[in-house]
C-alpha positions as CSV (number, residue, x, y, z in Angstrom):
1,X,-32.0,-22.1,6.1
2,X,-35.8,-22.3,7.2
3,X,-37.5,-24.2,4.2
4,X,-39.7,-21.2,2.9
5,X,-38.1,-18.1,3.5
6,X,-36.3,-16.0,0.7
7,X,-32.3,-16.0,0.6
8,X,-32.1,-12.0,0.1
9,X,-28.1,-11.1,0.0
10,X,-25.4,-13.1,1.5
11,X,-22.6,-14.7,2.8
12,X,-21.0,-11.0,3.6
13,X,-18.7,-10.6,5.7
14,X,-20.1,-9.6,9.2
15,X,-16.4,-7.4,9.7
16,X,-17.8,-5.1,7.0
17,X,-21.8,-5.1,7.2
18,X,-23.0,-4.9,10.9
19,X,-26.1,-6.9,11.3
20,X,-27.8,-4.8,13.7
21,X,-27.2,-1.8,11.0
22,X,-28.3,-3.8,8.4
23,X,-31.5,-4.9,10.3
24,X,-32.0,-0.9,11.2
25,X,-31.8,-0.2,7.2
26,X,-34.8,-2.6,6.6
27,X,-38.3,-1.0,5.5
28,X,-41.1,-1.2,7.9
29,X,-43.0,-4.2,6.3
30,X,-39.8,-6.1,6.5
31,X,-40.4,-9.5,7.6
32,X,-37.5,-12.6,8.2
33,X,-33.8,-13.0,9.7
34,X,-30.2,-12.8,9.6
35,X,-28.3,-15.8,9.7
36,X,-24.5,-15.4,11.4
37,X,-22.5,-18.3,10.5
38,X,-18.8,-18.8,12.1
39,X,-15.8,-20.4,11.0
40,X,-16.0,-23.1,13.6
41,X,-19.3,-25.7,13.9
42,X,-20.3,-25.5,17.3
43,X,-23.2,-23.0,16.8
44,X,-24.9,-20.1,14.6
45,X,-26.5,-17.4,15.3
46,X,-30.4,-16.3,14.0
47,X,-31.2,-12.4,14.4
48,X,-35.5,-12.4,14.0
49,X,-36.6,-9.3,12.4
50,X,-40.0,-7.1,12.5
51,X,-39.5,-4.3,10.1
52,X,-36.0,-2.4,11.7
53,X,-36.0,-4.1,14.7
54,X,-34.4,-7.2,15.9
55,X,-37.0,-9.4,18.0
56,X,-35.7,-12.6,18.9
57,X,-32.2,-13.7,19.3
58,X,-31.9,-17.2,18.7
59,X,-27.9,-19.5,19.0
60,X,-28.7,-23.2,17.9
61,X,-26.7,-25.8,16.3
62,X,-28.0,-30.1,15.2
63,X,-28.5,-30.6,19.4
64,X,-29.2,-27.6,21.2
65,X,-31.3,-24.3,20.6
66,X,-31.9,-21.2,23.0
67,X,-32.7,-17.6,23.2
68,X,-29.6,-15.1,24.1
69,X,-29.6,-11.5,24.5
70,X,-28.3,-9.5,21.1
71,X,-24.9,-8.6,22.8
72,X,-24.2,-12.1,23.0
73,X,-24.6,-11.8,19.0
74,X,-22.2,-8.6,19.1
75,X,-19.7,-10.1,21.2
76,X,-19.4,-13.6,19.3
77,X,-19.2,-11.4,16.1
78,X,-16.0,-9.2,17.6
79,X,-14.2,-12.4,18.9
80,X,-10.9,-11.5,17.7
81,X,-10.5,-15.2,17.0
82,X,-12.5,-15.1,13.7
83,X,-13.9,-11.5,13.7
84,X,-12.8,-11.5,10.0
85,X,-14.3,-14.9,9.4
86,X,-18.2,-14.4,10.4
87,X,-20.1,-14.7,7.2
88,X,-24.1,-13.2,7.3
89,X,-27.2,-14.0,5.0
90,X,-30.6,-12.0,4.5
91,X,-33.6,-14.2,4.4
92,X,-36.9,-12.8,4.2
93,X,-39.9,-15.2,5.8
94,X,-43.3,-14.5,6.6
95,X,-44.6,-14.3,10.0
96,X,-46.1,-17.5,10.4
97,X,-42.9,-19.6,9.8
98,X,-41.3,-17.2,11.7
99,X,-43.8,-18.0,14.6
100,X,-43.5,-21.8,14.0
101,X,-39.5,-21.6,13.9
102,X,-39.7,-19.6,17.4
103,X,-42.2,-22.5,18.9
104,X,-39.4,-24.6,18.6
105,X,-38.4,-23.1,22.1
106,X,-41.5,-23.1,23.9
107,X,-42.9,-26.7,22.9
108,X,-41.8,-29.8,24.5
109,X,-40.2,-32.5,22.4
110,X,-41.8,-35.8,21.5
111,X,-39.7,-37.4,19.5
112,X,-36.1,-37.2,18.0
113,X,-34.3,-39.9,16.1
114,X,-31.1,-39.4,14.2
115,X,-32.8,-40.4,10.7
116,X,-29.8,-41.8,8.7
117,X,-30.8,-45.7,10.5
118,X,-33.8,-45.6,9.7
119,X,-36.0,-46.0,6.8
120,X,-39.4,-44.4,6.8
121,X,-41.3,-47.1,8.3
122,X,-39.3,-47.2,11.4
123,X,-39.2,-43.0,11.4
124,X,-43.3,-43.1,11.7
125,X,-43.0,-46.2,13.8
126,X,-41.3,-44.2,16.6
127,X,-44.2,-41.3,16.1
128,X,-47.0,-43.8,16.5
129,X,-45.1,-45.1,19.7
130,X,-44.9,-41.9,20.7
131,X,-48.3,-40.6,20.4
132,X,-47.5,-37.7,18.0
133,X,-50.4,-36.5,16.6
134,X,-51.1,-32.8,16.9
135,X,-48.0,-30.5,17.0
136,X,-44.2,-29.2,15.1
137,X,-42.5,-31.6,12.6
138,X,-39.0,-30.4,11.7
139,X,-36.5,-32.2,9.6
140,X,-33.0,-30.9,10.1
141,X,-29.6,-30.8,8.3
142,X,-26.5,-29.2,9.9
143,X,-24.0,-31.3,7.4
144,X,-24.0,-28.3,5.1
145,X,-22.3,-24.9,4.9
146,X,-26.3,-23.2,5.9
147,X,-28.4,-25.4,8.2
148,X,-31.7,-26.7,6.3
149,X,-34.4,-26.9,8.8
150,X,-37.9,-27.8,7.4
151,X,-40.6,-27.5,9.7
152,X,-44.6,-28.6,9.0
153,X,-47.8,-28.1,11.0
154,X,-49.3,-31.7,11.8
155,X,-52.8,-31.8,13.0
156,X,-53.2,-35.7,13.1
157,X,-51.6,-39.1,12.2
158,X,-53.1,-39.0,8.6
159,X,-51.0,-36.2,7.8
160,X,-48.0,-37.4,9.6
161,X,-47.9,-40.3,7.5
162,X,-48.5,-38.2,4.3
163,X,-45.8,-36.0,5.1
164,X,-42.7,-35.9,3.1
165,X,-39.5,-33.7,2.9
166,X,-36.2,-33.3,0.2
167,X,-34.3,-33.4,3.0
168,X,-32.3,-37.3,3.5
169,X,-30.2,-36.9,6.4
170,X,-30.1,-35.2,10.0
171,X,-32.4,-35.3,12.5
172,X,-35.8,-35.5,12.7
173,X,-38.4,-34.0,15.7
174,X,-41.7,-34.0,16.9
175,X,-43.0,-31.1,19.1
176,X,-46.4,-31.8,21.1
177,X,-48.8,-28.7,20.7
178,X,-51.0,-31.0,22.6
179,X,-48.5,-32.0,25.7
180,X,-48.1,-27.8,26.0
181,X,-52.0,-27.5,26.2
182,X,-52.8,-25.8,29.5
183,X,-50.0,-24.5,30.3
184,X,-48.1,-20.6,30.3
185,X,-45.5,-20.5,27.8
186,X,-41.8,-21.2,28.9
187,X,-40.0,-17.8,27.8
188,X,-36.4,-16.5,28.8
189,X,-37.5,-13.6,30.8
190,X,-35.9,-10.3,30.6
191,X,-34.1,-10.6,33.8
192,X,-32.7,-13.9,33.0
193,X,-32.0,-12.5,29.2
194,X,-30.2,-9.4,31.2
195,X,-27.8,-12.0,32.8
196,X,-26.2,-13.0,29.8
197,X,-24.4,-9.3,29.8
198,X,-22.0,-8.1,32.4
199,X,-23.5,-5.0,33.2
200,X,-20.4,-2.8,31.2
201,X,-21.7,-4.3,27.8
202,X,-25.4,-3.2,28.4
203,X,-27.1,-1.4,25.6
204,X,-30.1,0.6,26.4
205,X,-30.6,1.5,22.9
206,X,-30.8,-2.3,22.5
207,X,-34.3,-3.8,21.4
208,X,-35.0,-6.8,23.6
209,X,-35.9,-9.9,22.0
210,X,-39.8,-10.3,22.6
211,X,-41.2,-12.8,25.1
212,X,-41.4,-16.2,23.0
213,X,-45.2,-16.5,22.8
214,X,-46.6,-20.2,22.7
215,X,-48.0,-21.0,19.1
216,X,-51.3,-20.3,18.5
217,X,-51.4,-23.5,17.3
218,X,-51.6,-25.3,20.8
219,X,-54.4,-23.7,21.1
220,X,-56.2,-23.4,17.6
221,X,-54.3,-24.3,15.0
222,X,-50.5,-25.2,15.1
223,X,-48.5,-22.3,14.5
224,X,-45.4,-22.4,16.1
225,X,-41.1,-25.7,18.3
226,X,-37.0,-27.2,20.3
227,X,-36.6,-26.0,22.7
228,X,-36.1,-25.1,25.1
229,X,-39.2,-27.1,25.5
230,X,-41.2,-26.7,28.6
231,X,-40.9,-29.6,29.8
232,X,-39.2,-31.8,27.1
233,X,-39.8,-35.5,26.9
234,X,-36.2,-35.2,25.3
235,X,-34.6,-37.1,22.6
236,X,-36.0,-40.1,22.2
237,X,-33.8,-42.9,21.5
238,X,-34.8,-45.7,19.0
239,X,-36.9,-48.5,20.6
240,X,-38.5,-45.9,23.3
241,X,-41.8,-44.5,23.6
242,X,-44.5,-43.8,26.1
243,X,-44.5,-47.1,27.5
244,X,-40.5,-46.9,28.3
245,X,-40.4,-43.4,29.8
246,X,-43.6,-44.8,31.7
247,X,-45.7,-42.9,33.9
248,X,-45.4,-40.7,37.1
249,X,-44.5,-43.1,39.8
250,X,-43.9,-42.3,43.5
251,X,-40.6,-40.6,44.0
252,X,-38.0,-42.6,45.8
253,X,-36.4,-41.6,49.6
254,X,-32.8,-40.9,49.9
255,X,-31.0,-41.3,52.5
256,X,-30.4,-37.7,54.4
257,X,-27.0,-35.6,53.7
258,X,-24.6,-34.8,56.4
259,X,-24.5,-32.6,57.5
260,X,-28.2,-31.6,57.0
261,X,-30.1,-28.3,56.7
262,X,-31.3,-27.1,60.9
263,X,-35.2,-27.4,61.5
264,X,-36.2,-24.2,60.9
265,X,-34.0,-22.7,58.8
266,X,-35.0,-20.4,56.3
267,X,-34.1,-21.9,52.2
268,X,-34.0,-18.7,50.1
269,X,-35.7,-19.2,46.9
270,X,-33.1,-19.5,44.3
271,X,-34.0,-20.0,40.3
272,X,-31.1,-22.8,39.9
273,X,-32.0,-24.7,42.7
274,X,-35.7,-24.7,40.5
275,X,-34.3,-25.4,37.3
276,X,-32.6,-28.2,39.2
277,X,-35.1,-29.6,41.2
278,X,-37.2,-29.2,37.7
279,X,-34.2,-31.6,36.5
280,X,-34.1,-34.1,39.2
281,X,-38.2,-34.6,39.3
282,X,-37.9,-35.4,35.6
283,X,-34.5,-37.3,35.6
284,X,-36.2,-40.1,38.4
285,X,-39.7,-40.5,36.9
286,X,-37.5,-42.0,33.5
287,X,-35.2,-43.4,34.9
288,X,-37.2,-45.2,37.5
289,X,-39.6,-46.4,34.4
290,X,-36.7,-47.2,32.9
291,X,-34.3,-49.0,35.7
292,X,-37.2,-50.8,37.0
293,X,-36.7,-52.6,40.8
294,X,-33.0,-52.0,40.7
295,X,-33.8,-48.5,40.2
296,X,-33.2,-47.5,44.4
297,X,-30.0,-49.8,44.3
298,X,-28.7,-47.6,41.5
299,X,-29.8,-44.6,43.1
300,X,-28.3,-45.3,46.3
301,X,-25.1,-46.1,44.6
302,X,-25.1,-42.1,42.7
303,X,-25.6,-40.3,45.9
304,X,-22.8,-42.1,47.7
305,X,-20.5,-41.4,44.4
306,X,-21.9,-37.9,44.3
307,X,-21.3,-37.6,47.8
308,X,-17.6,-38.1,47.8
309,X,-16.8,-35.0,45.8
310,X,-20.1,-32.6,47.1
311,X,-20.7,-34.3,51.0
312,X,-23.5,-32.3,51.4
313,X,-25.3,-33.3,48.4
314,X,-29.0,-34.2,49.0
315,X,-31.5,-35.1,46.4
316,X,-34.3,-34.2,48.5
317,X,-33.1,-31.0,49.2
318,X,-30.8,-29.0,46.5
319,X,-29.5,-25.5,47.8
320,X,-27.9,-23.2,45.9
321,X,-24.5,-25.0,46.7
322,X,-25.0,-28.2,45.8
323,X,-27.8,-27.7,42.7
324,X,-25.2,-28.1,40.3
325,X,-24.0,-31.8,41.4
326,X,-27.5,-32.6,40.2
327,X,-25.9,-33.4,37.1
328,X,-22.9,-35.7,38.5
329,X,-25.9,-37.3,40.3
330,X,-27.4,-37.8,37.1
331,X,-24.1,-39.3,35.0
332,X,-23.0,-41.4,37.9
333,X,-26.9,-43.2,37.8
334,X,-25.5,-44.1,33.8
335,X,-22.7,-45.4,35.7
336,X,-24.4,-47.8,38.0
337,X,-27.2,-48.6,35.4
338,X,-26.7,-52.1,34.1
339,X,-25.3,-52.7,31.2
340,X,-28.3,-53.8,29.2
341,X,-30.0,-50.6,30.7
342,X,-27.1,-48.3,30.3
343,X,-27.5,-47.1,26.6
344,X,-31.2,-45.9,27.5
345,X,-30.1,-44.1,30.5
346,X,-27.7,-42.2,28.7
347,X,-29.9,-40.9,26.3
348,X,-33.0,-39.7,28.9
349,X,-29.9,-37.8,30.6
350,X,-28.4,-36.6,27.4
351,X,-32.3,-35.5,26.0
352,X,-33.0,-33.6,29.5
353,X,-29.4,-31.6,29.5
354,X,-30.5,-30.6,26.7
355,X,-33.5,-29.3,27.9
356,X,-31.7,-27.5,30.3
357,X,-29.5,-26.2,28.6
358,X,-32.1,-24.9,26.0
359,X,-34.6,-23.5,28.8
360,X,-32.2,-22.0,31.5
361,X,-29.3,-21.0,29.2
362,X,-29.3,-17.5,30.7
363,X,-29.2,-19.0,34.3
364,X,-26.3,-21.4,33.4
365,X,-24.6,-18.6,32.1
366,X,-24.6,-16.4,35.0
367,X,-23.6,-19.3,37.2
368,X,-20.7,-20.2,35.2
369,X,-22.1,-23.9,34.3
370,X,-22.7,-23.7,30.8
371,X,-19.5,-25.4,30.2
372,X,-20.2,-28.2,32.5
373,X,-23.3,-28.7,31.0
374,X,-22.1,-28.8,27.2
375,X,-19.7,-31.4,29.1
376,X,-21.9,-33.4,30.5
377,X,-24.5,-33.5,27.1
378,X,-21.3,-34.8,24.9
379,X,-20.2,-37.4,27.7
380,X,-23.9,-38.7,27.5
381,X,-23.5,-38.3,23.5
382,X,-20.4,-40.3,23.4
């Protein structure tokens, strides 16, 4: 699974060794995870230990990666659809790769390319381009029965270069230790965590999982990186860099929705209308960059699609109501994008559902959306 840590026992059957009660049985020194792999491919699950106790919760599969509440874990173990099928491994890992694993949610994403394309050359072309220098390598495999994930500490372009993995397919990523510099680490909260569990399945024996801390590395020396990602940059598709996203350019006017929100009125503060607005910020500076002067045309053209199924729709002022249609908004913009433009589009919406999805998972789950947004990341994928 994680290139240095020690297979200990495994696959067993999950129906006859519970993981919690396996993790409860370990001695005090214990160090590593336990890896729950279903029958189907759409995700695993990762159970971080420190000594008897489970601290991190982790569901990721080759695009997505997030931090869940451990009766997520239980309840995707019991699904009577594969129950018997749910195979778990023992790995034992030290705590700094455990660190630099869990940094994958907390650090934003440079780069990621799809490396079967590409030869080496054209791999560290598209770090160069993108300014990677200081951060979270990881190499990636989800093609086999156990995930490979490799991950390296890079602490300039010399050692990027030098850098070389066993691994020959999947994906490969660059997290910026230097891009997260400065700010608060970007954790799932224990409210937020507490949302993924109606309130019947709460267990207050449960251990939480721990606050993600940001590595020590962005600091000092890299430690911990996908994440979730503060603020990702997203996947990066091949032929963009810095120069393509661009920079911070002045935020377009839309015309007002109808009917619009009285003078006055008070707007309650509402965490999805954040992650939203978080979205939307992010979405126009790229696209903008990357649409150039047709950009308001295209814009223009969104809202009035968006429009037709949410009337009240506004870009310039989500409510609870309408946050959601932020990502039609986004999806009909790939619409309208020309055709030569289209491609690029699609892949700065697919990189920042990811995002979303990676930081907000909790949210989207307590709204109902995380369907629409798996929807909306495959459309963009497809």
């Amino acid at each position: 699974m994680l290139t240095g840590a020690t297979h200990i026992i495994g696959p067993i059957p999950a129906a006859r060794l519970d993981p919690f009660l396996l993790v409860q049985s370990q001695r005090g020194d214990m160090g590593g995870f336990v890896l729950l792999l279903y029958p189907h491919d759409r995700f695993c699950d990762m159970l971080c230990i420190a000594g008897a106790a489970v601290t991190d919760s982790i569901r990721l599969n080759r695009h997505m990666r997030a931090a869940i509440h451990p009766d997520a874990v239980r309840r995707a173990i019991a699904d009577p659809s594969w129950r018997s099928e749910v195979a778990l491994h023992l790995y034992e890992a030290d705590k700094i790769l455990l660190d630099r694993f869990r940094s994958t949610l907390t650090l934003p994403m440079c780069v990621r390319v799809e490396v079967d394309p590409l030869n080496r050359a054209q791999l560290m072309a598209q770090m160069d381009s993108a300014g990677c220098v200081e951060g979270i390598l990881e190499r990636n495999e989800f093609t086999r029965a156990i995930p490979s994930i490799e991950l390296a500490e890079i602490h300039s372009t010399g050692q990027l270069h030098a850098w070389r993995t066993k691994l020959r397919h999947g994906t490969l990523i660059f997290y910026d230790a230097g891009e997260a510099a400065g700010f608060e680490p970007r954790s799932v909260s224990p409210s937020e965590r507490a949302l993924l569990l109606p309130p019947a399945l709460s267990d207050p024996q449960t251990t939480p999982p721990a606050n993600i801390p940001l590595a020590e590395s962005a600091q000092s020396s890299v430690d911990h990186p996908l994440a979730a990602n503060g603020t990702s940059r997203g996947d990066q598709v091949v032929g963009e860099s810095k120069g393509i996203i661009g920079s911070p350019q002045q935020e377009l006017a839309f015309p007002p929705a109808v009917p619009q929100v009285t003078q006055g009125e008070a707007v309650p503060v509402d965490p999805l209308v954040d992650a939203s607005n978080e979205l939307l910020r992010e979405f126009r500076q790229k696209a903008q960059a990357c649409l150039g002067r047709k950009c308001q045309t295209v814009f223009l053209n969104a809202v009035r699609q968006t429009r037709q199924s949410i009337p009240d729709f506004d870009p310039d002022a989500l409510r609870p109501d309408t946050s959601a249609a932020v990502l039609e908004f986004m999806e009909a913009v790939v619409k309208h994008a020309s055709a030569l433009k289209r491609s690029k589009v699609r892949g700065i919406t697919g990189a920042l559902v990811a995002g979303l999805y990676e930081r907000h998972y909790a949210l989207l789950e307590s709204h109902h959306l995380l369907d629409r947004v798996e929807q909306c990341y495959y459309r963009m994928k497809t």
